[in-house]
MARMI-554871 format. One line per 2 residues: number of its first residue (from 1); their letters; for each residue x, y, z of C-alpha. Coordinates in steps of 0.2 Angstrom, whole numbers. Example, Ala and Ser with C-alpha at 12.3 -4.5 7.8 and 13.67 -1.06 7.14 Angstrom:
1) AS) 62/-22/39; 68/-5/36
END
This chain:
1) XX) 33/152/-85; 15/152/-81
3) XX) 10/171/-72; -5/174/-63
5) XX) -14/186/-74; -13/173/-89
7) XX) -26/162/-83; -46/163/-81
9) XX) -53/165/-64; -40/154/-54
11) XX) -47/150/-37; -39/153/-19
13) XX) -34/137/-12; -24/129/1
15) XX) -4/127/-4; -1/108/0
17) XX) 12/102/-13; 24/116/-24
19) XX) 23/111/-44; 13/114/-58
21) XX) 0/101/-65; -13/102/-80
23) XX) -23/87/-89; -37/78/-86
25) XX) -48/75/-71; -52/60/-61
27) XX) -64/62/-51; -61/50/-34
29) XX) -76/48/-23; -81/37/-9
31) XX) -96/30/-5; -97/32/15
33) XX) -97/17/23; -112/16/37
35) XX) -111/5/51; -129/4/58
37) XX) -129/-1/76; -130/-20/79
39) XX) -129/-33/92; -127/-50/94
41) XX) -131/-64/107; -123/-66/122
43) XX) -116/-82/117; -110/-75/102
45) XX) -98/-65/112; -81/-76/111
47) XX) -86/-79/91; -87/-59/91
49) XX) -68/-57/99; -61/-71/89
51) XX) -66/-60/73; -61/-45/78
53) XX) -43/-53/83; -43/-60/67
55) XX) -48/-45/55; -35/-37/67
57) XX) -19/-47/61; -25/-47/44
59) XX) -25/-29/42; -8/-26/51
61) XX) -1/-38/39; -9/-28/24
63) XX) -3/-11/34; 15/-19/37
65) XX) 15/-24/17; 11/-5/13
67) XX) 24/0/27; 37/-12/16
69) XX) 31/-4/1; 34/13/6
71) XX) 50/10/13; 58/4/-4
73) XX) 50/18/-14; 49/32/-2
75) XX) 59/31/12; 58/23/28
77) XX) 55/40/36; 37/40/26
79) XX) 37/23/30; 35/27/49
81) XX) 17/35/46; 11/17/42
83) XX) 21/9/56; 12/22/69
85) XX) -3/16/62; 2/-3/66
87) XX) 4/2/84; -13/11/84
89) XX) -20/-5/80; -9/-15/94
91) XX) -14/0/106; -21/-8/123
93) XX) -32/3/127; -41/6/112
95) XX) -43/-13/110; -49/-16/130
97) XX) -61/-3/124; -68/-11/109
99) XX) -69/-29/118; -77/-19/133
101) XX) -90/-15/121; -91/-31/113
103) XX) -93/-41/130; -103/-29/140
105) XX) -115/-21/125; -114/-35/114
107) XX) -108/-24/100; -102/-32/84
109) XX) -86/-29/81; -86/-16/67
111) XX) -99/-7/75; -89/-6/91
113) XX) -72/-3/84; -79/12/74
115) XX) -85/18/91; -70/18/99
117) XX) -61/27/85; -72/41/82
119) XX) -70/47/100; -52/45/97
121) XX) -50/55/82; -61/66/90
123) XX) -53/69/104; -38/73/91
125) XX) -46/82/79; -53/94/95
127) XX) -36/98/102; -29/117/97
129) XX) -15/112/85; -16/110/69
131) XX) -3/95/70; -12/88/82
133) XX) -31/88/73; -21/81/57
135) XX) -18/65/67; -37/60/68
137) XX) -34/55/50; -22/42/54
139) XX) -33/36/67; -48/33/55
141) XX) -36/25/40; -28/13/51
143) XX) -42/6/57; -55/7/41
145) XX) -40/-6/36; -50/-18/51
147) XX) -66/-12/45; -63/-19/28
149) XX) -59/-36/33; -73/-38/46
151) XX) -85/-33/33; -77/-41/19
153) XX) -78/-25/7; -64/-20/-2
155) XX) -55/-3/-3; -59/7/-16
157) XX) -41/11/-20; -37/24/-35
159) XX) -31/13/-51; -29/27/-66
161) XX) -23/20/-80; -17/36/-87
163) XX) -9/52/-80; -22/63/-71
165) XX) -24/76/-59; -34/67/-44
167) XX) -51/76/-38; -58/70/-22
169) XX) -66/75/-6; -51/70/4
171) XX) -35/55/0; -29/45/17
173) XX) -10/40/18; -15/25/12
175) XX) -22/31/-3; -8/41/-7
177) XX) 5/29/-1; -3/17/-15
179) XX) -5/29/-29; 10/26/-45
181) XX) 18/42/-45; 19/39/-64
183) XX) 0/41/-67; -5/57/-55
185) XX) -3/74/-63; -8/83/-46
187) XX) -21/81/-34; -35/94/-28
189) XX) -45/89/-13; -60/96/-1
191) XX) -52/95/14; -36/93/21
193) XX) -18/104/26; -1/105/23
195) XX) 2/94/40; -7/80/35
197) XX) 2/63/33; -6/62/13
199) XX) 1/79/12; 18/74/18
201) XX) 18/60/4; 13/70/-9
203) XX) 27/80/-5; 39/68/-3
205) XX) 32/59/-20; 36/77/-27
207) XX) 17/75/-33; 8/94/-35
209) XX) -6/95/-22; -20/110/-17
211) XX) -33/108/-5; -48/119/1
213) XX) -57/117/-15; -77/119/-15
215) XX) -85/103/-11; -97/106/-28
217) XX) -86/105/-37; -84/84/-37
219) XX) -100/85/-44; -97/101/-57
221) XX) -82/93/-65; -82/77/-75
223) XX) -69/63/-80; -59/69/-94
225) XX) -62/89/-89; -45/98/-91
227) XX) -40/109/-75; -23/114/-68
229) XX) -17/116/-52; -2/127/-43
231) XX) 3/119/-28; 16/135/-25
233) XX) 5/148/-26; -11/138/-19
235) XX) -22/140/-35; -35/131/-44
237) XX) -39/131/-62; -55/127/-68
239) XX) -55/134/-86; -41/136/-97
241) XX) -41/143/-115; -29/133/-127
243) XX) -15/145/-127; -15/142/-109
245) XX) -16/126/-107; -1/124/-118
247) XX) 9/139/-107; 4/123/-92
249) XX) 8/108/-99; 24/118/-107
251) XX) 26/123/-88; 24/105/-81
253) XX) 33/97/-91; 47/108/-90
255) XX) 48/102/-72; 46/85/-74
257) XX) 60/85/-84; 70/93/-72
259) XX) 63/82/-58; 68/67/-67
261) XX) 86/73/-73; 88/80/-53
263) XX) 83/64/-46; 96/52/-59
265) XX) 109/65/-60; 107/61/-39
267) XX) 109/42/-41; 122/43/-53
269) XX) 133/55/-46; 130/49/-27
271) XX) 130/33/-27; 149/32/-29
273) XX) 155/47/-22; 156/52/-3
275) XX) 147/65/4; 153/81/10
277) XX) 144/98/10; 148/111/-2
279) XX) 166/117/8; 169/99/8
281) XX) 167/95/26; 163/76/26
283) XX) 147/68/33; 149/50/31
285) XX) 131/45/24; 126/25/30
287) XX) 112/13/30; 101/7/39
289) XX) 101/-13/38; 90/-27/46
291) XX) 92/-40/31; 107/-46/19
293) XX) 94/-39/3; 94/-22/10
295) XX) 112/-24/15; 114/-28/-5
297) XX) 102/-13/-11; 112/-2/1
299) XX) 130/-3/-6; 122/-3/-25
301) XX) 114/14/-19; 129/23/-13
303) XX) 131/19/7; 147/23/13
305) XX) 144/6/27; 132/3/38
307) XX) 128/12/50; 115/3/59
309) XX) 114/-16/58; 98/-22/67
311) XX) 104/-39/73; 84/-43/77
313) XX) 84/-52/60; 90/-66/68
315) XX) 81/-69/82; 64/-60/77
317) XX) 46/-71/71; 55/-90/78
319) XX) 52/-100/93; 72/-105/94
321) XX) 87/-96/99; 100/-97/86
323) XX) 115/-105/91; 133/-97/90
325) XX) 135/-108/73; 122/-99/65
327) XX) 124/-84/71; 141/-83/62
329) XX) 136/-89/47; 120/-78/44
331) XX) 132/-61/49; 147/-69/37
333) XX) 133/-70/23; 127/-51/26
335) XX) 143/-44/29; 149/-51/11
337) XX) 133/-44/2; 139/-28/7
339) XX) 158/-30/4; 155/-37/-14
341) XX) 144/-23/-20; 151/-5/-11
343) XX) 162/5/-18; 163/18/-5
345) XX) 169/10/13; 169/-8/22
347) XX) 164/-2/40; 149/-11/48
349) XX) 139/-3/63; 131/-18/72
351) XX) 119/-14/86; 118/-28/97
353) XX) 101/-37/100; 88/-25/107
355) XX) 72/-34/115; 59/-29/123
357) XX) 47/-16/125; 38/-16/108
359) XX) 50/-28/103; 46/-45/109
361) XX) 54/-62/103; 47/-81/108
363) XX) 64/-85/108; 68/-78/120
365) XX) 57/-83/131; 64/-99/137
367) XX) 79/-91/144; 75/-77/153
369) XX) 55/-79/155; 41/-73/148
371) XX) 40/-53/151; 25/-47/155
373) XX) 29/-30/161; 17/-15/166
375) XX) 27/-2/158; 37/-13/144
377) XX) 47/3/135; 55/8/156
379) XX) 57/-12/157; 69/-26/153
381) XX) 75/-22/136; 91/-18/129
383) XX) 107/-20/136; 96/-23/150
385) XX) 96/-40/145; 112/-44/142
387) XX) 117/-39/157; 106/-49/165
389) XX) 111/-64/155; 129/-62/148
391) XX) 129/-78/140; 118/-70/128
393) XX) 128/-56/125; 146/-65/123
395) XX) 139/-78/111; 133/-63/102
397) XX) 149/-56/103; 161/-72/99
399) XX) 151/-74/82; 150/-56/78
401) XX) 171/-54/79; 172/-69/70
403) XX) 163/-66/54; 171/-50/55
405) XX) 187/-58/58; 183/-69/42
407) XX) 177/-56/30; 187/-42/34
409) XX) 173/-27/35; 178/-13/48
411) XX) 166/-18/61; 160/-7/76
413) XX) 149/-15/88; 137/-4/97
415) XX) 125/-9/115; 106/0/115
417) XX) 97/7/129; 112/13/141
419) XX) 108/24/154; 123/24/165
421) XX) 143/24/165; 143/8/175
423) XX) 133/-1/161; 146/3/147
425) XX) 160/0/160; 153/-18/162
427) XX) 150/-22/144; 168/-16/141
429) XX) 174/-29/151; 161/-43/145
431) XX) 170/-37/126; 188/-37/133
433) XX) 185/-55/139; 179/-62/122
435) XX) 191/-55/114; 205/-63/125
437) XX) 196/-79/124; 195/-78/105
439) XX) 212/-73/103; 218/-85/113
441) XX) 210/-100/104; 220/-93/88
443) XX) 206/-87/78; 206/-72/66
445) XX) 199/-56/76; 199/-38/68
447) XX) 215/-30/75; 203/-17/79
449) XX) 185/-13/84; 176/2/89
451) XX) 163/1/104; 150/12/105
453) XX) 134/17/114; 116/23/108
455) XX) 112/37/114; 92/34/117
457) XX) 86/39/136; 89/57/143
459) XX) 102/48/156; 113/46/143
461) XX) 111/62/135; 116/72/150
463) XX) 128/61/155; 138/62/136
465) XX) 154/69/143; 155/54/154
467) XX) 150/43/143; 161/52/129
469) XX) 176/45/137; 173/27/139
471) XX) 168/24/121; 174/25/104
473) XX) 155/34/95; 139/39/100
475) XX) 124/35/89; 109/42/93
477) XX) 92/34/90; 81/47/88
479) XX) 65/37/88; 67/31/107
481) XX) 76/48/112; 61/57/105
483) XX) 50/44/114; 59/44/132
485) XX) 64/65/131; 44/69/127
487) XX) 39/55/139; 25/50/122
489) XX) 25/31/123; 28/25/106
491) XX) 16/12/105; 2/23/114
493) XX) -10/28/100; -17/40/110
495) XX) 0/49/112; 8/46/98
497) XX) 0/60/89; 2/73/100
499) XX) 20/77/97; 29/85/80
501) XX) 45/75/74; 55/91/78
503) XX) 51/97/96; 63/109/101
505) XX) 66/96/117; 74/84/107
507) XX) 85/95/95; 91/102/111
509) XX) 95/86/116; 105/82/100
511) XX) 116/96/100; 122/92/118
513) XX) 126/75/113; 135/81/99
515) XX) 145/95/107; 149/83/121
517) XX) 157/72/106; 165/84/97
519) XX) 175/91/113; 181/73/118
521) XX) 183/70/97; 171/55/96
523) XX) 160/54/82; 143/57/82
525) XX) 130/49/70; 110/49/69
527) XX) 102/32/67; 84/36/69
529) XX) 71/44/55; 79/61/59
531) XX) 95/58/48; 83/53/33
533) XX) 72/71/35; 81/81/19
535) XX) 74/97/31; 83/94/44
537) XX) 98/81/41; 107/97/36
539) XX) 103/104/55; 110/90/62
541) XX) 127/92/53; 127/110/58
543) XX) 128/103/76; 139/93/76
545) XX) 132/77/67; 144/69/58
547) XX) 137/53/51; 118/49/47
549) XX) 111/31/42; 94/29/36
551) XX) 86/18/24; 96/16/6
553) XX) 81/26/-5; 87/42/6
555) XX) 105/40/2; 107/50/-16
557) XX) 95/64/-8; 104/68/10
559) XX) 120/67/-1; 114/80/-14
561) XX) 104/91/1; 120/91/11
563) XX) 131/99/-3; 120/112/-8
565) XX) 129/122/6; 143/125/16
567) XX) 145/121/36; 142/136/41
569) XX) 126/139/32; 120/123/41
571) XX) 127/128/55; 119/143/54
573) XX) 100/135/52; 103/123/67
575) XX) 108/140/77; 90/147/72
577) XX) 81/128/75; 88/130/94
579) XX) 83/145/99; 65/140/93
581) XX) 52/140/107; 38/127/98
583) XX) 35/113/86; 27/126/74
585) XX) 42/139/76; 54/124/69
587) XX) 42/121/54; 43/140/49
589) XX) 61/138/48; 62/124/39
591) XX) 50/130/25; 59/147/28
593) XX) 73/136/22; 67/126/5
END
């Protein structure tokens, strides 16, 4: 092991990323793009809009790409920093903004967009918190994604075609989100903190990382240059004798070897064994699915079921309404993809379609209008639908029990976006009467089917006990109950950043949920990006959790996280959670915890 006192003048730096990493350098630096203030005519103002609306869509599609990407070699939690930056992009205001400046000050549209953004990240970057300020980042990356298009410059991404330890002034998320976790020793930059979304990835990416460095340095050190790094201890080493650099690369590589046996002793042992903690209390541990690919890769990476089948996939990106017919076959399709490769269980959570708010589909249109709504995510979505067009819902529902019917899975059927008793009594009813109807008709229907609610809007939350005893499970979907408890409108760039992850608000509002289901002895699960946090998954099992779903690269992690302890150690950390008072209190906890 490396000590302190071995090495030449290490400097003081900013811990970002724990790990040890020594080899050669490479040094990353931008060339600043400058946007000079330019104009056009005033004729040219609808050419100006129709560019900006083009570089617009092309760089959400590059961002949605990267989002994917992230989401099949990270996790889908990471890849949340990349759909936030999607809805910075599609934010209203700050596009009204841009095209004011475009229309009234004849701006181009780089030159007005980079306005608009550097007064938002300013206004971020000002605010007292250091979660907050790490936010006007994010702002600047998503929308340097437009500024590439409309100037038709490309990124100058990091390609290294050999392991090194990265060097820059400072690495966005996409930057790091891109880099081959293969090829990067470490990375050392000028600025940054341990809050920043790149820092989060690097973590996540188990990649060593230190910032604070002095800015001279990009010019002192030269490609090929050996240094090391101690993400742990915040330390950077510019000099290294041989003897020392062999005590680091012994060091290093050491811990890559234990890194990589962890990680494929995880998938091996995990991914065809349940998940309990270390008393063997069980936590069933499912997947999030929205295609019959991902419902594939879920069972070959160890998902117990499903526990979240977004039923969008149907309807989403086309002008028609599937009919009943196809509706059927496309669920029969996904449902087998997930039979034939599990191991561990058969039962399928099926949420049923949620529209609306940031959600839209063409399809829909037709039938119940377009909706052009002042406040879309306290407007007509959801079950809200449904209930306002039941035909909808029971077609859902005929081909739903049928494919299950057909293919044998255990399938549970949940409704999103309830707020009141009277809504899950009605849909009740709208269930009991396809049923009858089905079985009537002497076709094969599940003997039986769970019904259950997500729990996503405050109402329902303090109304669990109620709402306990009318249905089979709650599932909680974190990303709207966060959205709805914190009043932080999800698709509001300007808001978005303003809230941690964990605000003691919305773990309160977890643990009642859960302890109104465990006293009427119905399940609760966690659907949202929550369940996927190897922090704070464990939390949510010590109050009462017991089944989390997530996207199927988090699987063999939660699993391995969640039996590294007993209940009541877990229980004991979401005891401490609660009784914080702040966003920042929870983080201590957490890194307390590691």
């Amino acid at each position: 092991m490396i000590q302190e006192n071995d090495v030449t003048n290490p400097l003081s730096v900013v811990a970002i990323s724990p790990g040890i990493a020594v080899g050669p350098v490479l040094v990353h630096k931008v060339t600043a793009r400058v946007i000079t203030e330019t104009t056009i005519a005033a004729d040219q103002v609808e050419n100006e809009l129709q560019r900006l609306h083009s570089a617009l869509d092309l760089a959400l599609k590059e961002i949605q790409k990267l989002s994917r990407h992230v989401a099949q070699n990270v996790g889908q939690e990471e890849a949340g920093i990349f759909e936030a930056h999607q809805m910075m992009l599609e934010d209203p205001d700050l596009l009204a903004s841009v095209e004011e400046l475009i229309s009234q000050q004849h701006y181009s549209a780089e030159y007005a967009l980079q306005q608009v953004a550097e007064q938002y990240a300013a206004q971020l970057a000002a605010l007292d918190d250091e979660l907050l300020s790490a936010r006007s980042k994010d702002v600047k990356d998503a929308v340097n994604h437009v500024v590439q298009q409309l100037t038709g410059t490309a990124s100058q991404k990091l390609a290294p075609t050999s392991p090194v330890i990265i060097v820059a002034e400072d690495l966005t998320p996409s930057d790091t989100a891109s880099l081959d976790p293969s090829l990067i020793l470490g990375i050392c930059t000028v600025v940054g903190g341990p809050t920043t979304h790149a820092a989060i990835l690097a973590r996540t990416l188990e990649i060593p990382a230190v910032a604070g460095i002095d800015v001279a340095l990009l010019d002192r050190l030269h490609e090929g240059d050996i240094v090391a790094l101690d993400g742990a201890k915040g330390l950077f080493y510019q000099q290294l004798s041989a003897e020392q650099q062999q005590q680091f690369e012994a060091t290093m590589q050491e811990q890559r070897r234990q890194r990589t046996e962890r990680r494929a002793q995880e998938e091996q042992v995990w991914k065809s064994r349940l998940a309990t903690t270390a008393d063997d209390t069980r936590v069933a541990v499912f997947a999030n699915v929205g295609d019959e690919e991902t419902a594939r890769t879920a069972a070959l990476a160890g998902a117990e079921g499903i526990g979240l089948l977004r039923t969008e996939f149907l309807f989403g990106g086309r002008p028609v309404f599937p009919s009943e017919e196809e509706q059927f076959k496309s669920y029969v399709a996904l449902f087998k993809a997930f039979l034939e490769n599990t191991e561990l269980g058969k039962s399928i959570i099926v949420r049923t379609l949620d529209a609306g708010a940031d959600k839209p589909f063409p399809a829909l249109e037709p039938i119940i209008g377009e909706l052009q709504e002042a406040n879309p995510a306290l407007g007509l979505r959801g079950i809200r639908i449904h209930l306002k067009h039941e035909e909808l819902l029971r077609q859902q529902l005929r081909a739903l029990l049928l494919a299950a019917g057909k293919t044998g899975v255990d399938l549970h059927i949940m409704f999103p976006m309830i707020a009141t008793v009277e809504e899950v009594r009605r849909v009740k009813q709208i269930y009991s009467a396809v049923h009858t109807e089905i079985v009537a008709a002497g076709k094969a229907v599940p003997t039986q089917v769970h019904l259950g609610i997500m729990v996503e809007t405050p109402a329902a939350a303090i109304m669990a006990e109620e709402l306990a005893r009318e249905v089979d499970f709650f599932s909680i979907g974190a990303n709207d109950l966060y959205q709805y408890t914190m009043a932080v409108d999800r698709t509001n760039s300007r808001v978005t950043g303003m809230f941690s992850t964990v605000e003691p608000a919305v773990l309160r509002m977890i643990a009642r949920i859960a302890e109104a289901g465990q006293k009427y002895g119905k399940l609760v699960a966690v659907c949202g990006e929550l369940g996927a946090n190897p922090q704070v998954a464990p939390a949510l099992v010590g109050m009462g959790v017991r089944e989390l779903s997530m996207s199927p690269p988090s699987i063999a992690r939660i699993k391995a996280v969640l039996h590294r302890q007993p209940l009541t150690y877990w229980q004991d950390l979401a005891t401490k959670l609660l009784a914080a008072e702040t966003a920042a209190d929870i983080q201590q906890i957490l890194a307390e915890n590691e």
